[in-house]
C-alpha positions as CSV (number, residue, x, y, z in Angstrom):
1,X,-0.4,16.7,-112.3
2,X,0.9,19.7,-110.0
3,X,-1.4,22.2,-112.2
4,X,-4.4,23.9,-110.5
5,X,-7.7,22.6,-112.0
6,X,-9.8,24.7,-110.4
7,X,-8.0,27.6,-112.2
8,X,-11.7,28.5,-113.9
9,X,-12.9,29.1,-110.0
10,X,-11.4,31.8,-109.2
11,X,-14.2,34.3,-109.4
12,X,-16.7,31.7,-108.2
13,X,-19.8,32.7,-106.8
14,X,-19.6,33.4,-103.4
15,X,-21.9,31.3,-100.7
16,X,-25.2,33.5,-99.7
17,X,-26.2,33.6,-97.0
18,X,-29.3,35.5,-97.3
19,X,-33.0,35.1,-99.0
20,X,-34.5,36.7,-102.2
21,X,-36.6,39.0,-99.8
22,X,-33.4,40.3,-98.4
23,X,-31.7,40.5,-101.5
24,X,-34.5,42.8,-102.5
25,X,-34.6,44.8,-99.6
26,X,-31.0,45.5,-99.8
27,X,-30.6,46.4,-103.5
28,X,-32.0,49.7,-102.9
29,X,-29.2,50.5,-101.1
30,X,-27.4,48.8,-104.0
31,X,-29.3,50.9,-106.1
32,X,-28.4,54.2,-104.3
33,X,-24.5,53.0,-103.8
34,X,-24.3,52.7,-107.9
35,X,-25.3,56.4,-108.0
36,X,-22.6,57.5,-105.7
37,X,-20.0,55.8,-107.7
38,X,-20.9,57.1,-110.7
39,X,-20.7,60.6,-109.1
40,X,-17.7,59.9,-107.0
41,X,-15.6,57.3,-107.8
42,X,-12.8,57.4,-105.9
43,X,-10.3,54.4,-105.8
44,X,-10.9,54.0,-101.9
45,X,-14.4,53.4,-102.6
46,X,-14.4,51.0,-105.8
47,X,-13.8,47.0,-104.6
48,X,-14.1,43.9,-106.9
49,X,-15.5,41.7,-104.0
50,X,-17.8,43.8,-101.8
51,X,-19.1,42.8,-98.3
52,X,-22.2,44.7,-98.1
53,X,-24.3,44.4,-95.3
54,X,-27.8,42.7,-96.0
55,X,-31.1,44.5,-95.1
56,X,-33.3,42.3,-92.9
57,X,-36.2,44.8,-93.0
58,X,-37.1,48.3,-94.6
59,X,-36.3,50.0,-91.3
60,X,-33.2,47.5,-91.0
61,X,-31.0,49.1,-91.7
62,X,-32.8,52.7,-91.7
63,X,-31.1,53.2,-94.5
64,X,-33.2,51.1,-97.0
65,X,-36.3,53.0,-96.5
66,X,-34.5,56.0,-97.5
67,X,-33.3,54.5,-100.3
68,X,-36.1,53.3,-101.4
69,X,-37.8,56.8,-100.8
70,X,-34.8,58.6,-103.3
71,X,-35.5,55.4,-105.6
72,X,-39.3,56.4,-106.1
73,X,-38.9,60.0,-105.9
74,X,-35.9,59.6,-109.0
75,X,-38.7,57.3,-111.1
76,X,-41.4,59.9,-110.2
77,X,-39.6,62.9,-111.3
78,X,-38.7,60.9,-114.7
79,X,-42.5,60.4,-115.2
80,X,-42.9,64.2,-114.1
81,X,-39.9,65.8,-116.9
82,X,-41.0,62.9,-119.5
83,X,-42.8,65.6,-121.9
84,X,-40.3,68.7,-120.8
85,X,-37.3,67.0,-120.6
86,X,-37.4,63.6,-122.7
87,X,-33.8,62.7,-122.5
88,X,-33.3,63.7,-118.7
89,X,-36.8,61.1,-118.3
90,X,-35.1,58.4,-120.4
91,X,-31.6,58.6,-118.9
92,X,-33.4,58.1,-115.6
93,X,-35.5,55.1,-116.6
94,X,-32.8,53.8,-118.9
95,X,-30.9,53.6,-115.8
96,X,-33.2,52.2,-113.4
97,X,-34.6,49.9,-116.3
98,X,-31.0,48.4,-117.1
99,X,-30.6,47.2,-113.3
100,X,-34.2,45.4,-113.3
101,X,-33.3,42.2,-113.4
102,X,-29.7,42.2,-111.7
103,X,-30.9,44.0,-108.6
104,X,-33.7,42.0,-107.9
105,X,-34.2,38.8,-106.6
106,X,-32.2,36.7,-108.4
107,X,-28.9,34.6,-106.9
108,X,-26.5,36.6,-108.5
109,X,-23.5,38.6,-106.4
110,X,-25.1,41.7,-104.3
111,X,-22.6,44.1,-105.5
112,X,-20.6,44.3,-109.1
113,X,-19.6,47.6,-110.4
114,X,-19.6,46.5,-113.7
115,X,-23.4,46.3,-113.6
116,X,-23.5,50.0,-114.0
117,X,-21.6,49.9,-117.3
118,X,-24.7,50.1,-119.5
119,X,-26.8,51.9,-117.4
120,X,-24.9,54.6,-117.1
121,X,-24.4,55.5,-120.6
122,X,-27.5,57.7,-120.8
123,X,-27.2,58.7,-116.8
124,X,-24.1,60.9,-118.0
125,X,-25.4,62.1,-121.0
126,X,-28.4,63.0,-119.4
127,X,-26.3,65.0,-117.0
128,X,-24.3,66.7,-119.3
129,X,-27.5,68.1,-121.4
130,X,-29.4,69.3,-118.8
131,X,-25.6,71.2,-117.6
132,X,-25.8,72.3,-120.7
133,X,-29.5,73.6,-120.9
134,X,-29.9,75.0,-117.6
135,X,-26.9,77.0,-116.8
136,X,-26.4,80.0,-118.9
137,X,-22.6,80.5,-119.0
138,X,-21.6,77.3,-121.3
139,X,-17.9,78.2,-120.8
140,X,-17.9,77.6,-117.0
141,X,-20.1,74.2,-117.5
142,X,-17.2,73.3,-120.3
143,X,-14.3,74.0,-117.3
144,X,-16.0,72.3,-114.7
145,X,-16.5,69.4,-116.8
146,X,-13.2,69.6,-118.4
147,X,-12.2,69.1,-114.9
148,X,-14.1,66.5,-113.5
149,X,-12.8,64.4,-116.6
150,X,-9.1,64.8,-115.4
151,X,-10.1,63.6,-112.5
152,X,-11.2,61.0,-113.0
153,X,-8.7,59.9,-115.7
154,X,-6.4,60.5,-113.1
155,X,-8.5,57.9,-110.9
156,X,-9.1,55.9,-113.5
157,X,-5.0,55.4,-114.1
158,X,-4.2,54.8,-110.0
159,X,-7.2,52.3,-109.8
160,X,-5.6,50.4,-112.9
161,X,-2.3,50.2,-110.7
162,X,-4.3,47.8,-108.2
163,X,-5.5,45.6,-110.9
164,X,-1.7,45.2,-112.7
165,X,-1.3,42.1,-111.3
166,X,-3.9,39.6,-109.5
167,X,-2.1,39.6,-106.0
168,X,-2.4,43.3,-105.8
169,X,-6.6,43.0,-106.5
170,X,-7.3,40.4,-104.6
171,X,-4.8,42.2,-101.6
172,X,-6.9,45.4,-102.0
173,X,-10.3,42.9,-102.0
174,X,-9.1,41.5,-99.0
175,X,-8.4,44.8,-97.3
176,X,-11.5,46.2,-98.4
177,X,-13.7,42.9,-97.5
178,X,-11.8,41.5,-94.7
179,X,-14.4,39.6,-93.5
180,X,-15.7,38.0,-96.3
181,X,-13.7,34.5,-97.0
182,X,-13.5,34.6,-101.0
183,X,-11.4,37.4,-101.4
184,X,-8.7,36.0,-99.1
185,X,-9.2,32.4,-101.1
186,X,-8.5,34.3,-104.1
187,X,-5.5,36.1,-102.7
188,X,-4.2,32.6,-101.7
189,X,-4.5,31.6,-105.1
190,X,-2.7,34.3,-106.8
191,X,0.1,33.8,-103.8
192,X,0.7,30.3,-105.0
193,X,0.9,30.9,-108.4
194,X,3.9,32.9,-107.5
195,X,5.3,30.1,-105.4
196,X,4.3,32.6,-102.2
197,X,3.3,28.9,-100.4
198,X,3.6,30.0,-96.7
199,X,1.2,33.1,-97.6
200,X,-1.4,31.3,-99.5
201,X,-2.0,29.2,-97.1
202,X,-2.0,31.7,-94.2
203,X,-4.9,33.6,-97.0
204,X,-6.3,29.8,-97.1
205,X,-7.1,29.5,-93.6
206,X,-7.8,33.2,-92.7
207,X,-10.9,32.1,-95.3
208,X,-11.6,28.7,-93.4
209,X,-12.0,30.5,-89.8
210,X,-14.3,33.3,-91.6
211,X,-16.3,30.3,-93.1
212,X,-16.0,26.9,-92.1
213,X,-17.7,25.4,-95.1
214,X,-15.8,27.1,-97.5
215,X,-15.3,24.2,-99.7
216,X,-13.4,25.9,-102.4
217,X,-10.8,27.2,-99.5
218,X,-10.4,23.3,-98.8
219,X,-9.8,22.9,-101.8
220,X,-7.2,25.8,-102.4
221,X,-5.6,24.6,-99.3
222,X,-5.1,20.9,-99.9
223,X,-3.4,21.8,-103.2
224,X,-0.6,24.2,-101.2
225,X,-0.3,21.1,-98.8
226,X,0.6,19.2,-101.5
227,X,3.5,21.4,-102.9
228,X,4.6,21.2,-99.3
229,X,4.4,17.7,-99.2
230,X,2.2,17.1,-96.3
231,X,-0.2,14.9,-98.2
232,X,-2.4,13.8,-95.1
233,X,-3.4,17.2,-94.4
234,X,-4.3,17.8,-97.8
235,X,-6.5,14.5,-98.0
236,X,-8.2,15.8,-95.3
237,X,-9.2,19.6,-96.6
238,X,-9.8,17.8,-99.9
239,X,-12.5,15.1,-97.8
240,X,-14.2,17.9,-95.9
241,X,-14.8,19.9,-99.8
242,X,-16.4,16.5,-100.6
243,X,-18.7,16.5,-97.3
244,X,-19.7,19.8,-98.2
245,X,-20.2,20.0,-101.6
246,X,-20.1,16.4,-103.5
247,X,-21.2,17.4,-106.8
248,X,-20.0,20.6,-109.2
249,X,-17.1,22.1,-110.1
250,X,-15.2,22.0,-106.6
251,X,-16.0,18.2,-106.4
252,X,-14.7,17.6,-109.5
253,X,-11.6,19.2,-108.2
254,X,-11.2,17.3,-105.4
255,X,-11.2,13.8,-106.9
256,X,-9.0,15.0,-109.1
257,X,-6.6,16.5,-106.3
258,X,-7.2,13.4,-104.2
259,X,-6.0,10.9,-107.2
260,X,-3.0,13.3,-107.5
261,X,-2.3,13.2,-103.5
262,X,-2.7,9.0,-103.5
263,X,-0.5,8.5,-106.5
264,X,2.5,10.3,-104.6
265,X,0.9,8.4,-101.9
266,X,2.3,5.0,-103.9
267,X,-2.0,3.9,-103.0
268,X,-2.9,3.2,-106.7
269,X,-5.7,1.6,-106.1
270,X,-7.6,4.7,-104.3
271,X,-5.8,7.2,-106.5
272,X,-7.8,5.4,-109.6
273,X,-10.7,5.4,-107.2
274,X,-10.8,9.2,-107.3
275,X,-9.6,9.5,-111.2
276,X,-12.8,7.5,-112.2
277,X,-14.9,10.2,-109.5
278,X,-13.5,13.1,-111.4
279,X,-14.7,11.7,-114.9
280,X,-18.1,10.6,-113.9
281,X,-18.8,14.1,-112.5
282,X,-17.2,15.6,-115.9
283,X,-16.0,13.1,-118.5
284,X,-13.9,16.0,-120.8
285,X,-11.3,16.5,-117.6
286,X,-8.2,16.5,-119.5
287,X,-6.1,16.2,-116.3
288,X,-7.9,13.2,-115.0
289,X,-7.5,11.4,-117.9
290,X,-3.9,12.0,-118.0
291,X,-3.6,11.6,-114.3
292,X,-5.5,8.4,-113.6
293,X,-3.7,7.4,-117.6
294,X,-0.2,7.5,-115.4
295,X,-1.3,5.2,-113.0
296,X,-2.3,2.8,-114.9
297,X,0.9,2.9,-116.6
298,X,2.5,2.8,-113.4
299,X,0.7,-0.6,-113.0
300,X,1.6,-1.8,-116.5
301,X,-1.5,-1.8,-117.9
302,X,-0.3,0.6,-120.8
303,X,-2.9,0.0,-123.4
304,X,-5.2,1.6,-120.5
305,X,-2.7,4.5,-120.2
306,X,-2.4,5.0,-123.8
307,X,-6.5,5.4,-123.8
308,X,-6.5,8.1,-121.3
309,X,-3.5,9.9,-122.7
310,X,-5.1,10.2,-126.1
311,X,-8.8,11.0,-124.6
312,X,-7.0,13.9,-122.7
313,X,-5.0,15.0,-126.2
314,X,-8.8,14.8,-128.3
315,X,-9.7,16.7,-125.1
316,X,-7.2,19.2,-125.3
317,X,-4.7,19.5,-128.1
318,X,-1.8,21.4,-126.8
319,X,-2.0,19.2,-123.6
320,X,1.9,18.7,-123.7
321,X,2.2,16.7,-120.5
322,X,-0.5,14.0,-121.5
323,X,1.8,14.2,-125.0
324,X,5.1,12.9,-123.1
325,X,2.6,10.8,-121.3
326,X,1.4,8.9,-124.3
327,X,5.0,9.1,-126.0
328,X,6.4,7.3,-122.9
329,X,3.7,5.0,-123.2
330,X,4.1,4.0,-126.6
331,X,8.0,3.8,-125.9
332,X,7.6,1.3,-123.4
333,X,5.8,-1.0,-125.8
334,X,8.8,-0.5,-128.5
335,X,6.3,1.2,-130.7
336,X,9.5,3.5,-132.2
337,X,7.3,4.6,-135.2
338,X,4.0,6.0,-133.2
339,X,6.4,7.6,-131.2
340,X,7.5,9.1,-133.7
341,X,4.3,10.5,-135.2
342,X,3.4,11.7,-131.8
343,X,6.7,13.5,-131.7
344,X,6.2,15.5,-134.6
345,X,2.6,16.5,-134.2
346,X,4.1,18.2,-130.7
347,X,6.7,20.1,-132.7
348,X,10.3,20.9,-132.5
349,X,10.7,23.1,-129.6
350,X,13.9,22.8,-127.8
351,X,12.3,20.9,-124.6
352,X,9.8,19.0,-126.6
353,X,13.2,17.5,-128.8
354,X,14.5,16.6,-125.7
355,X,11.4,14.7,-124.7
356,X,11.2,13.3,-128.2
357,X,14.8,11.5,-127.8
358,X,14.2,10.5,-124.3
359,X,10.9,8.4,-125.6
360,X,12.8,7.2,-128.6
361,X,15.6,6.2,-126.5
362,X,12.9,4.1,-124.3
363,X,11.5,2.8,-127.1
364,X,14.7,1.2,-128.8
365,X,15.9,0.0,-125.5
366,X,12.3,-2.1,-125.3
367,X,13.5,-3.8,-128.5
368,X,16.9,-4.6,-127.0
369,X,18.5,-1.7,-129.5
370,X,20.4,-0.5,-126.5
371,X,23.7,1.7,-128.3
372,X,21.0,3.2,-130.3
373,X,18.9,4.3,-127.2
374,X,22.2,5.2,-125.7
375,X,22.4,8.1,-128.5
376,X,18.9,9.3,-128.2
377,X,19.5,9.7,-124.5
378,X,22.8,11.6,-125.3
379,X,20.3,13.8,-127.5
380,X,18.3,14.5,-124.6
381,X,21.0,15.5,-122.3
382,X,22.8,17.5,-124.7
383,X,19.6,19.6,-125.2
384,X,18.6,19.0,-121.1
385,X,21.1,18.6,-119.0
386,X,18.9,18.6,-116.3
387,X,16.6,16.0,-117.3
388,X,16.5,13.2,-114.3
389,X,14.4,11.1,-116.6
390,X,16.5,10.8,-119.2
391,X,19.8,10.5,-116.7
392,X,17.7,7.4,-115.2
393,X,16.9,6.1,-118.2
394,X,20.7,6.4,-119.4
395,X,21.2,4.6,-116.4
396,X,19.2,1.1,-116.8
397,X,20.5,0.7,-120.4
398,X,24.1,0.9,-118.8
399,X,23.3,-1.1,-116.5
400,X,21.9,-3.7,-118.8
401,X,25.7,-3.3,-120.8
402,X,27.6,-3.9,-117.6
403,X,28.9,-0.5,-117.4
404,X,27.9,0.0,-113.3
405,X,30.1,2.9,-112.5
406,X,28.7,5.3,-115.4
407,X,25.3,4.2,-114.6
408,X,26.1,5.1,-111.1
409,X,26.9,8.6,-112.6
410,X,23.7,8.9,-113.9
411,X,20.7,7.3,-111.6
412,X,23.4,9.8,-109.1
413,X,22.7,12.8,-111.4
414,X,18.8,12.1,-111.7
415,X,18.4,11.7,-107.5
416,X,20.8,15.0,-107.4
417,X,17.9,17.2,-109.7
418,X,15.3,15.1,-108.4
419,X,15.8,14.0,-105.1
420,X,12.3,12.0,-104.6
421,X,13.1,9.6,-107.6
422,X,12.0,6.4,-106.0
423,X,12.7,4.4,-108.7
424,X,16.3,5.9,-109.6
425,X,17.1,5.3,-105.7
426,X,16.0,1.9,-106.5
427,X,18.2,1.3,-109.7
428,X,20.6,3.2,-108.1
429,X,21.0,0.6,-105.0
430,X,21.1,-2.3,-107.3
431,X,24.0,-0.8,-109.1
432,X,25.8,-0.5,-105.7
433,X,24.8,-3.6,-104.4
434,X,26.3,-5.2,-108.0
435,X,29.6,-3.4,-106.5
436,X,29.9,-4.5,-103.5
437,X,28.9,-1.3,-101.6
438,X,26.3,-2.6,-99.8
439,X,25.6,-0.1,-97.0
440,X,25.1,2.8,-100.0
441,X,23.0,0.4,-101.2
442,X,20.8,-0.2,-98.3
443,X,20.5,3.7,-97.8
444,X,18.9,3.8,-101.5
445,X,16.7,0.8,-101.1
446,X,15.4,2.4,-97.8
447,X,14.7,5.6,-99.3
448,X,13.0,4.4,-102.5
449,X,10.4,2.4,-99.7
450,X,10.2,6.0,-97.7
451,X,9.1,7.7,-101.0
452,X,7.0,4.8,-102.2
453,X,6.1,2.5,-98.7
454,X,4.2,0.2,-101.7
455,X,7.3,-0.5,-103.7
456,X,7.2,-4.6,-103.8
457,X,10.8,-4.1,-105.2
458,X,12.5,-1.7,-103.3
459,X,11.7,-4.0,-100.2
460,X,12.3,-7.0,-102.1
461,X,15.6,-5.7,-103.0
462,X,16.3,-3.9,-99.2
463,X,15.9,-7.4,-97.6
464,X,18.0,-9.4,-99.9
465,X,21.0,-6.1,-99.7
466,X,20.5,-7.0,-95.6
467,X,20.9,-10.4,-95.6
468,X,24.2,-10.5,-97.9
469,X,25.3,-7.4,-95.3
470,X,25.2,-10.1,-92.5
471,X,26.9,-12.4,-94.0
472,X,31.1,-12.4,-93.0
C-alpha cells in the first residue's frame, strides 16, 4: 500500500493556461524555435519541459509577426523552387505539413522536441542535396559535413548524460523551467523514489507556491507526508487534489492515498469510504482492491477480503502483495489446501517460500495444529530472519502452548524490526502482564492504542493491566 499509484502521471499534461487563439499565435514562434534546433542543437538549449512564453497578439511579442513573416516567406519559396528544385520544395512542405496539426490549436503541450522527429527527415536531406548541388567543390561540402556530424554526436552523447537517470532530467527541466511547477513535481517524484524524502518535498512545494491548484503536486506531496508519518498533513493536500480536480486520474489517486492514510489512521470506516471512491472512478485499480481487501480483513469480514484480493490478482497477475494478501486470508480461515494452490502459482522464490510457510503456519494454527505451524514459522525465519510477521505469529502459537518467555522473544523481535506493530505490542503486553511485569506491560498496551487510538483491545487490555497495578 506504500506504492505510488500515480506512477503513470508522471509526464501528465501540464495545466494551460492559455486559449486556442494564443496557442496559435505562439506556434509560430514554436515553429521558428524547431528550426533553430535542428540547426543548432546544443544541450543548453534542448529541455524536456519547456516554459515558453505565450503570444497574446501578433505584435505581442514582436517576435511572432516575424515569425510568422519567415514562416510564409519559407512556404512561398517552396511554391517558388517546386518545378526547379522538387526535393528542396518537398522537404520544406514536408516539414511544415508534418507540424499541421500539432502546432495548431489543439490542447496538446506548446513545446516537445520530439515533434520534429518526422519532419525533419526530409529538412536534412533537403539540405544536404542542395549542399551538394550548389557548391562546386564536393570535397569541402563532405568536410564540413563530416564535421557538423561529430558534433553533434558529440552533443548527442553529453545530452544523453542528463537523461541517465530521471533525477538528473527532471533537475535540468527544473533549471531550465524554473517557473513552471511540473518539472519541479516531477523532480520530487524521482527524489522519493530514491528515498530523497526531505528534497521531494521541498521540489513538492516549490510546485505548490508556483501553482496553487496544482492538484497533482497535492497529490505527490501527501504521499511524502505519509512516508514521514504526518498523516494529517497529508489528508489535507490529498482533500485540496479532490476540491480541485474530483474526477480523473489524480482523483482516483487520492481516494486511493486517503484509504491508505485512514487505515494507518486505525479509521476503517472512512478508509473503506475512499477504497469504494477509488473503484467507482476506475473499477480495474489493483491497489484499491487490495487496499480496501485489507481492511476488511482487518475487520474480519474475510470472505470480503478474499474478493478484493482475487479481483486485484485477475486485475494484475504478478500483483505479489495482494498474493500474501489473499494467502493470509485464506490462512486465517484454516483453508491449508487453497493456500497452498496460491502458494505455488506465486512460485518458489526465496521470499515468496518464506511467505508461503508464514501463511501455512497461520493456517494450521486456525485448526488448532499448533507444533505443525510452529515448523512452518521456523521455515519462514530460517529463510527471513527479519520477518516481524512471522516472529509475531510465532509468538501467539507460543503463547497459546504456555511457553511466555519464548513468545516474549519473538512479539520482542517483531516490535525490534518493526517498531509500529500495534498488534505485536499488544500480544506482547499480555505476555508480560501473564508474568507478572505489569509496568512493561502497561508501556506496550499504551503504545499499541498510540499506533491504533481505535484498538477496542489494547484499551481493554491497558485498563484491566492498571487496575491489577493498583492493587497491593
Amino acid at each position: 500500500m506504500g506504492s505510488h499509484p500515480w506512477k503513470d502521471l508522471f509526464f501528465s499534461p501540464a495545466h494551460l493556461d492559455y486559449t486556442a487563439a494564443d496557442r496559435a499565435l505562439t506556434q509560430f514562434r514554436v515553429v521558428i524555435y524547431y528550426i533553430s534546433l535542428l540547426i543548432y542543437p546544443h544541450p543548453s538549449r534542448l529541455n524536456l519541459d519547456y516554459d515558453f512564453a505565450v503570444s497574446r497578439s501578433l505584435i505581442d511579442p514582436m517576435t511572432t509577426l516575424f515569425s510568422l513573416v519567415v514562416i510564409i516567406s519559407l512556404i512561398g519559396l517552396a511554391c517558388y523552387l517546386a518545378k526547379k528544385e522538387r526535393l528542396v520544395s518537398f522537404g520544406l512542405l514536408w516539414f511544415f505539413g508534418n507540424l499541421v496539426i500539432e502546432s495548431s490549436v489543439t490542447s496538446l503541450d506548446m513545446v516537445y522536441e520530439h515533434r520534429t522527429y518526422l519532419p525533419s527527415m526530409f529538412f536534412f536531406l533537403m539540405i544536404v542535396v542542395f549542399a551538394y548541388k550548389r557548391v562546386p567543390r564536393q570535397w569541402a561540402i563532405a568536410g564540413i559535413l563530416g564535421a557538423v556530424i561529430l558534433v553533434f554526436c558529440f552533443w548527442t552523447y553529453e545530452r544523453n548524460g542528463v537523461w541517465r537517470d530521471p533525477v538528473s532530467l527532471w533537475k535540468d527541466c527544473a533549471e531550465k523551467s524554473p517557473r513552471k511547477a511540473r518539472p519541479h513535481n516531477n523532480l520530487g517524484i524521482a527524489l522519493a523514489r530514491q528515498g530523497r524524502l526531505g528534497e521531494a518535498i521541498e521540489q513538492y512545494r516549490w510546485a505548490l507556491q508556483l501553482e496553487p491548484d496544482y492538484e497533482m503536486a497535492h497529490v505527490s506531496l501527501g504521499s511524502a507526508l505519509i512516508k514521514q508519518g504526518k498523516l494529517d498533513a497529508a489528508i489535507s493536500h490529498y482533500f485540496q487534489a479532490l476540491q480541485i480536480k474530483p474526477k480523473g486520474a489524480v482523483a482516483e489517486a487520492a481516494h486511493h492515498s486517503l484509504g491508505i492514510a485512514y487505515t494507518r489512521q486505525g479509521k476503517l470506516d472512512d478508509a473503506i469510504f475512499h477504497y469504494n471512491k477509488a473503484l467507482e472512478l476506475k473499477p480495474d485499480y489493483a491497489e484499491a482492491h487490495n487496499g480496501l481487501g485489507a481492511v476488511l480483513a482487518r475487520q474480519g469480514k474475510l470472505d470480503a477480503a478474499i474478493r478484493h484480493y482475487s479481483e486485484a490478482l485477475k486485475l494484475k497477475p504478478d500483483y505479489a502483495k495482494a498474493r500474501v494478501n489473499l494467502r493470509n486470508a485464506l490462512a486465517r480461515q484454516g483453508k491449508v489446501d487453497e493456500v497452498r494452490v496460491h502458494s505455488s502459482d506465486a512460485g518458489r522464490r526465496k521470499a515468496g517460500e518464506a511467505e508461503e510457510h508464514n501463511s501455512l503456519g497461520i493456517a494450521l494454527a486456525q485448526q488448532g495444529k499448533l507444533d505443525a505451524a510452529i515448523v512452518q514459522f521456523s521455515g519462514a525465519l530460517h529463510i527471513r530472519p527479519e520477518y516481524a510477521e512471522a516472529h509475531y505469529n510465532m509468538g501467539v502459537v507460543l503463547v497459546g502452548l504456555g511457553r511466555l518467555y519464548e513468545a516474549v522473544r519473538h512479539y520482542s523481535e517483531a516490535l525490534r524490526i518493526k517498531p509500529d506493530y500495534a498488534d505485536a505490542h499488544n500480544n506482547l503486553g499480555i505476555a508480560l502482564a501473564r508474568q507478572g511485569k505489569l509496568n512493561e506491560a502497561l508501556v506496550h498496551f499504551s503504545e499499541a492504542l498510540r499506533i491504533r487510538p481505535d484498538f477496542a483491545e489494547a484499551k481493554s487490555n491497558l485498563k484491566r493491566a492498571s487496575r491489577q497495578a493498583q492493587k497491593p
